[in-house]
Every structure is written in structure tokens, then in C-alpha cells.
C-alpha positions as CSV (number, residue, x, y, z in Angstrom):
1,X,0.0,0.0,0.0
2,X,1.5,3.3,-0.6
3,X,0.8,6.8,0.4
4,X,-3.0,7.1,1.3
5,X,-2.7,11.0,0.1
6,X,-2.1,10.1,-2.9
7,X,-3.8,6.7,-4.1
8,X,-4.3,3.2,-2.7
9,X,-2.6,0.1,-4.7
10,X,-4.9,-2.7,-4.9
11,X,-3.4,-5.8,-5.5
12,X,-5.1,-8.3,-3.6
13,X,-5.8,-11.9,-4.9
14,X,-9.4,-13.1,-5.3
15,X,-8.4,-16.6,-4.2
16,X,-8.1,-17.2,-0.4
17,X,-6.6,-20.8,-0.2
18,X,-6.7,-24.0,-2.6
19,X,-7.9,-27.0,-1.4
20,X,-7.2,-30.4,-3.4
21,X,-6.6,-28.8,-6.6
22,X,-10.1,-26.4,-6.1
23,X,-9.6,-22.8,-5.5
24,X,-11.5,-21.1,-2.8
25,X,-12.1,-17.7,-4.0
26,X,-13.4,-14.2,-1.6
27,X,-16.3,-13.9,-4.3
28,X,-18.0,-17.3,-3.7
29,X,-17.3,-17.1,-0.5
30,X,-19.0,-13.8,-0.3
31,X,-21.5,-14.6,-2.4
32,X,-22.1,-17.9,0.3
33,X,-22.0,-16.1,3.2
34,X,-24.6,-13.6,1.5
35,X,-27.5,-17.0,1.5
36,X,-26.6,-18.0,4.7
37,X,-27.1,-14.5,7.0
38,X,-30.1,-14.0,4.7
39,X,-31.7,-17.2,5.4
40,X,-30.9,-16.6,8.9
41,X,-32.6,-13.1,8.6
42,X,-35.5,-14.3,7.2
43,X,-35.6,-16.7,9.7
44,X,-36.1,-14.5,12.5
45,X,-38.8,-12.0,10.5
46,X,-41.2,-15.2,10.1
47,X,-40.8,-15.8,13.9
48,X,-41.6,-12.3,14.7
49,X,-45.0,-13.3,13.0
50,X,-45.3,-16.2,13.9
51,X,-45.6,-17.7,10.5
52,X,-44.6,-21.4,9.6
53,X,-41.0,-22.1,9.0
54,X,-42.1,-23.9,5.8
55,X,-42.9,-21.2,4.1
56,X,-39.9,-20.2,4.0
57,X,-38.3,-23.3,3.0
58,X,-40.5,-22.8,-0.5
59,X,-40.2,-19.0,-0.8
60,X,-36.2,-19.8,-0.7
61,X,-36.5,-21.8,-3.6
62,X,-38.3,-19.3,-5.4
63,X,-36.3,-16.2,-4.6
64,X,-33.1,-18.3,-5.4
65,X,-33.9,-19.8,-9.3
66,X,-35.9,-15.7,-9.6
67,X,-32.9,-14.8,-8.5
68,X,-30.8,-16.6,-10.7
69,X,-32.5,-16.7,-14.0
70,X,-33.5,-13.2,-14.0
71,X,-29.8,-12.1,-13.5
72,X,-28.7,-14.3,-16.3
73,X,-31.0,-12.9,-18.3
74,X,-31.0,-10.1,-17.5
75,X,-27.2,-9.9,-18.6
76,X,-28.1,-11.6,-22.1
77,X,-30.7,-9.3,-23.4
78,X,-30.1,-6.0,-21.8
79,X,-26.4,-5.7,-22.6
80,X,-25.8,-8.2,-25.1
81,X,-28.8,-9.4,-26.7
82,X,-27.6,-9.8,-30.3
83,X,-24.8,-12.3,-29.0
84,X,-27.5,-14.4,-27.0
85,X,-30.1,-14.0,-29.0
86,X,-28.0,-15.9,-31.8
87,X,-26.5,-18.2,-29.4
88,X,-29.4,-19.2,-27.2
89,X,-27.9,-22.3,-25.6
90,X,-25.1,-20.2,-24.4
91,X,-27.7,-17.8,-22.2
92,X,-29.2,-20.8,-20.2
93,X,-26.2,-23.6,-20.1
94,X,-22.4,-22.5,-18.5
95,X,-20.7,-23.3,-22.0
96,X,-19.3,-21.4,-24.7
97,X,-18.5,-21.9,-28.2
98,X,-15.2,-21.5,-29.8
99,X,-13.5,-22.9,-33.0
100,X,-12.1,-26.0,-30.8
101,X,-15.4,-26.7,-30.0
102,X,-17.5,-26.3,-27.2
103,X,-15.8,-25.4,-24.0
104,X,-17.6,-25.0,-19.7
105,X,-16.7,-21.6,-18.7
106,X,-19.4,-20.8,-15.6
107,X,-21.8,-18.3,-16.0
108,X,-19.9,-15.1,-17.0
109,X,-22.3,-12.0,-16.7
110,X,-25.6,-11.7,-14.2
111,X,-27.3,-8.3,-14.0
112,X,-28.9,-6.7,-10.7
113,X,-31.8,-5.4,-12.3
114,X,-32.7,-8.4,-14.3
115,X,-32.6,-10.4,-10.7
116,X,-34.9,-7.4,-9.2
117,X,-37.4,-8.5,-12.2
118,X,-36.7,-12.0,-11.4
119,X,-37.2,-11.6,-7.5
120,X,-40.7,-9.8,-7.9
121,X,-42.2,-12.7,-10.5
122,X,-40.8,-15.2,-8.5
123,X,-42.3,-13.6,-5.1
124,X,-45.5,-13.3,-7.4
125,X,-45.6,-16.8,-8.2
126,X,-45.4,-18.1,-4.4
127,X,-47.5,-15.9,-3.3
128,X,-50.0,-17.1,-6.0
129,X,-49.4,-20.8,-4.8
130,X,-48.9,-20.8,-1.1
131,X,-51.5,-17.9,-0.1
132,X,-48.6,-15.8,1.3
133,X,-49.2,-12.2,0.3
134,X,-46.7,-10.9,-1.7
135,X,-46.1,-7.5,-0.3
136,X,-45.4,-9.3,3.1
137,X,-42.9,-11.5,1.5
138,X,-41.5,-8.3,-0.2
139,X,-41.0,-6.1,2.3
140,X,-39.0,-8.6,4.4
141,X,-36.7,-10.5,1.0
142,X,-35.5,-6.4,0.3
143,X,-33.8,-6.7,3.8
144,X,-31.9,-10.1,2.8
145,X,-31.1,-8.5,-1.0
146,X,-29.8,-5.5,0.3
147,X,-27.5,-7.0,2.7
148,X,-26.3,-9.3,0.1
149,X,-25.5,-6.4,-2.2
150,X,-23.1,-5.2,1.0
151,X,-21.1,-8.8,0.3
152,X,-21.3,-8.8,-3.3
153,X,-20.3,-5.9,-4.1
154,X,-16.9,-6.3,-1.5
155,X,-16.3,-9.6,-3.5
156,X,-16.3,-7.4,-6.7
157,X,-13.4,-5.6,-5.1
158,X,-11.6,-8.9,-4.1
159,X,-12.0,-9.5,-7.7
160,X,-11.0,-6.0,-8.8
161,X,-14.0,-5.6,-11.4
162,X,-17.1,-3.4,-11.9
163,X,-14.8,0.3,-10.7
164,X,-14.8,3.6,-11.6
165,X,-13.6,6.1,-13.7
166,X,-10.2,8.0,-12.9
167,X,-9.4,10.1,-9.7
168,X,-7.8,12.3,-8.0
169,X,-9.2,11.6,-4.6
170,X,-6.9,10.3,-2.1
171,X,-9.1,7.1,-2.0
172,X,-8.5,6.1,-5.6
173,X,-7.6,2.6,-6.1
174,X,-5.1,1.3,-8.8
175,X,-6.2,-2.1,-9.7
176,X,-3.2,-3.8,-10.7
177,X,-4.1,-7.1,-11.4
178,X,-6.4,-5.3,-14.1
179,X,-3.7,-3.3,-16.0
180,X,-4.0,-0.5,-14.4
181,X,-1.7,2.5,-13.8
182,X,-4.1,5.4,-12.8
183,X,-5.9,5.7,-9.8
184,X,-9.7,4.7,-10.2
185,X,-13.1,5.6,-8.2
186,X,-13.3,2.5,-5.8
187,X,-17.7,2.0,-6.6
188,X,-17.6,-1.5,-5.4
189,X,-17.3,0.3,-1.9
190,X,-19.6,3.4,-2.3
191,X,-22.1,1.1,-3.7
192,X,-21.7,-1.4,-0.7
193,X,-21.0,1.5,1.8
194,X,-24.9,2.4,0.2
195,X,-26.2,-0.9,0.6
196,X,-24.8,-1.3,4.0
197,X,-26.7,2.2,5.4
198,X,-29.9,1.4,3.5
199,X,-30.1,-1.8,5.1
200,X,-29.3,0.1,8.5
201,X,-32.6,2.1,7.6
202,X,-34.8,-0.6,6.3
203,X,-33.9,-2.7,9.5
204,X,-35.2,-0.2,11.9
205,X,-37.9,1.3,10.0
206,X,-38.9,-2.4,9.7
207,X,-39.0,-2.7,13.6
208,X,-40.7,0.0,13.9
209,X,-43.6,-0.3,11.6
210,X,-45.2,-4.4,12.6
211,X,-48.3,-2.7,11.6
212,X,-48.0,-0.1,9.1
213,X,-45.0,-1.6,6.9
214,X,-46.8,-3.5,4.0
215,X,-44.6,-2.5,1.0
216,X,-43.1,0.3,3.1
217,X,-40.1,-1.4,3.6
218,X,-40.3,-2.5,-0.3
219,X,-41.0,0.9,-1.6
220,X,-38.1,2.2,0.1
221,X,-35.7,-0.6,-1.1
222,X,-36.8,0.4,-4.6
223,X,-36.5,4.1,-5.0
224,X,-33.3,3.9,-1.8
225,X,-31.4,1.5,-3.7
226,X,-32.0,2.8,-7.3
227,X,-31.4,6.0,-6.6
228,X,-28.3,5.6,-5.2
229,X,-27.5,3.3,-8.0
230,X,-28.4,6.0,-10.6
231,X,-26.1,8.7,-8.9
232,X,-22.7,6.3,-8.5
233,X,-22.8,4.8,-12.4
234,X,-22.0,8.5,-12.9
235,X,-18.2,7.4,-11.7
236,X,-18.7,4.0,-12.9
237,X,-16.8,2.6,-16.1
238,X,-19.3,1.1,-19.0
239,X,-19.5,-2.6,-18.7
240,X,-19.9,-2.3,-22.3
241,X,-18.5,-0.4,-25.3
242,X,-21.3,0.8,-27.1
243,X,-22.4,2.2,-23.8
244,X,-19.3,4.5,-23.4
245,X,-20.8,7.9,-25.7
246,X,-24.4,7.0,-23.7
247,X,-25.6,10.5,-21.5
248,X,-27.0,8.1,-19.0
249,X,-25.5,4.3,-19.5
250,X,-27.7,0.9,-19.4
251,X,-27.5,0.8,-15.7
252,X,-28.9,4.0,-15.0
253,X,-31.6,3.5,-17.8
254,X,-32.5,0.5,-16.0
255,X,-32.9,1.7,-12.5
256,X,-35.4,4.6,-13.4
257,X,-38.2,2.0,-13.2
258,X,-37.3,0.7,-10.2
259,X,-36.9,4.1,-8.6
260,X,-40.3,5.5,-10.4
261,X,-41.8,2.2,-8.9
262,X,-40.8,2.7,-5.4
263,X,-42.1,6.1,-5.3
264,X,-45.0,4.8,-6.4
265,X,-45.9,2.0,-3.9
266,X,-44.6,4.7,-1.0
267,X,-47.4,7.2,-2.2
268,X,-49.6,4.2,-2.3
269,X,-48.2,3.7,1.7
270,X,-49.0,7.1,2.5
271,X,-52.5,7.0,1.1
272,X,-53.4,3.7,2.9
273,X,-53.9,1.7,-0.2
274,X,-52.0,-0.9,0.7
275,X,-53.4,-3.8,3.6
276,X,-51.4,-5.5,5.3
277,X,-53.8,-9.1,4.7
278,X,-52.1,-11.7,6.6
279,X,-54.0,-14.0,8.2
280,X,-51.4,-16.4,10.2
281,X,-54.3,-18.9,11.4
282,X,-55.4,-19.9,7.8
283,X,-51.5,-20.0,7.5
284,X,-51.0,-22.2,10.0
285,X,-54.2,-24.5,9.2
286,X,-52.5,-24.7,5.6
287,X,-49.3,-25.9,6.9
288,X,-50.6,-28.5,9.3
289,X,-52.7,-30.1,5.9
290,X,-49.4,-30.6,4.3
């Protein structure tokens, strides 16, 4: 590390040990750790209402292939769509094509707002089998997504991908294992420094509102999160070439629905138009039938 005043060298390695031949890298484990403390969290908010514990055993499924699917294609047909679109198999199955032939290379590219698109069916769809309003299941999954962003986003730093632009600001990082010589904006920490306080704030006004918080809690994650997404891909490199003469790049463009949706179901909060319509007994009669 050299002098603070003047930049930070970042040349950490993503791998923390290797075990039998397998690498054990900060990202996976991050990206771990982020399932476990938000199974553990959800845990505790269906306990504070006393709802079954199998519920939650279904709505992790859920949330975990919405998750999933609607990052990956999310990545395929918002940033490279003419790629994907002409190579189908390569958007659902870990492969890629090259002139040797076919070749496993993991899933390479998952997009946040095509898993907040994915989350909301997916919640949509449980809700429409297991009885469990949506909005309830909502307003307590934004606590677990936004604390995963908080590990995520440091594993992206392990990784040295997804920074900024060029600085000046004592805090600039070179990332050498990248290439790089000039100092750039760290954004995997601003945008996990932003995760980690909105999660502070969700978290108590979550406490603090048992009665009042359907889609509070959601609204807030929506227009919190986006908003603070919008204003940091200002110092953010382009993911992708043709983004780089963009005003605004895909990213932003993306998150003004999200935002313009929160606002939405926070007006909609304000005005009452949105019941809390849990009823745990039917809940509970459901899960002893099963």
C-alpha cells in the first residue's frame, strides 16, 4: 500500500486458499456467506410473526432460481442481446462456443436489475401458490437482497472488477491485477457502503412499523437503492463499449423504473392503499394439511 494522500494500490488476490486442486475464491465465498445470513434473517422475521417455518423453506426456492435466472437474463438481453439472442444455448447452459469446440466456462455476466425483475415474479408466483401475500414476503426478502448487495459488491473488489472512472481523490484505487496505472473511483465500496446504510434504515424502520410496513419497507428498497444506484454509475466505467458515448448508461436506464416504482408504492403507503392481509391462522391450518 503506498501513500493514502495520494492513491491506494490494490493488489489483492481473489483466491483465499486451494484445497485439493479447487480454488476457494473471496467472491463465492461472499456470495455464500450472502445465503446463509439472509436465510438466517429471514428466519427471525417469520418468527416475529409467527408464521410457519415452511414457508420459508419454499419461498427460498423461489427467490433463489428468480434470483438466478433473471440475472442471467438479465445480462443476455439487456447488454448483449444480439450475442444471445444468436446463441441461445449459451444464455441458459455455462458453455461457450469457440473454433475447438465447445468449451464450460461458468456463467460469465448476471445483472442486478434483471434479478430485481426475477425476485418480484418469483415472489408473485409463491404468493399465487402458497397464499402468502406478496407484499409481506416483499418487504422482508428487500432486507436479505440488500444486505447481500453489501457482500457482493466487497467480493467485486476482491475481484478488482465493476470500478470507476479516474481520480484524484486520495481514496483512488489502482487495480493492478487489471492493468492499471491510474488511480480509479473504488464504486464497489460506495455502492456497498450504500447498501450497508440502507439496510441500517430498512432494518429499523422495519421494527418499527409491525403494523404499518406492508410495502413500506419494499417501496423504500426500490426508489433507496435505485437512486443511489443512478447517482454512483456517474463514476462507474461502462460494462460495455457501445455504452461508453451514452448520456445516461444501461444501468442508469434501468434503474429509473425501479426508482419510479418505489415512489409509487410509497405514495400508495402514504394514502393507505395498501393492507397488510395476513391472516397467520389460515397459514397455519395450511401448513398442518401438508
Amino acid at each position: 500500500m503506498n501513500n493514502l494522500l495520494s492513491y491506494i494500490t490494490w493488489d489483492v488476490s481473489p483466491k483465499i486458499f486451494s484445497i485439493f486442486g479447487i480454488d476457494i475464491n473471496w467472491y463465492g465465498t461472499l456470495f455464500a456467506a450472502a445465503f446463509v445470513v439472509g436465510f438466517l434473517l429471514m428466519k427471525k422475521t417469520f418468527k416475529m410473526d409467527k408464521v410457519p417455518l415452511g414457508y420459508l423453506d419454499s419461498l427460498a426456492v423461489y427467490v433463489f432460481f428468480g434470483t438466478f435466472i433473471g440475472a442471467r437474463l438479465g445480462h443476455c438481453l439487456f447488454y448483449e442481446p444480439a450475442y444471445y439472442l444468436s446463441n441461445p444455448l449459451e444464455m441458459i447452459l455455462p458453455i461457450k462456443h469457440y473454433e475447438s469446440g465447445w468449451k464450460f466456462i461458468g456463467y460469465r455476466g448476471l445483472a442486478s436489475h434483471g434479478a430485481a425483475i426475477g425476485i418480484q415474479i418469483a415472489i408473485w408466483l409463491h404468493a399465487r401458490k402458497t397464499k402468502l401475500p406478496a407484499l409481506w414476503s416483499l418487504d422482508r426478502i428487500v432486507l436479505v437482497v440488500t444486505l447481500a448487495g453489501v457482500f457482493i459488491r466487497t467480493g467485486n473488489l476482491f475481484n478488482s472488477e465493476i470500478y470507476g472512472n479516474v481520480t484524484s481523490l486520495p481514496w483512488g484505487f489502482v487495480f493492478m491485477r487489471e492493468g492499471e496505472m491510474l488511480p480509479k473511483h473504488p464504486t464497489q465500496i460506495y455502492e456497498a457502503l450504500a447498501y450497508l446504510i440502507l439496510f441500517v434504515l430498512l432494518y429499523i424502520t422495519f421494527i418499527k412499523t409491525k403494523e404499518k410496513r406492508s410495502g413500506l419497507i419494499f417501496g423504500l428498497f426500490l426508489a433507496v437503492l435505485f437512486a443511489a444506484r443512478f447517482l454512483i454509475e456517474f463514476v462507474k466505467e461502462p460494462q460495455e463499449i457501445w455504452e461508453q458515448n451514452m448520456v445516461i448508461n444501461m444501468g442508469q436506464i434501468l434503474s429509473i423504473p425501479f426508482i419510479i416504482e418505489g415512489i409509487i408504492i410509497l405514495y400508495l403507503c402514504a394514502k393507505g392503499k395498501l393492507k397488510n392481509t395476513l391472516d397467520i391462522t389460515k397459514l397455519q391450518i395450511k401448513n398442518k394439511k401438508k
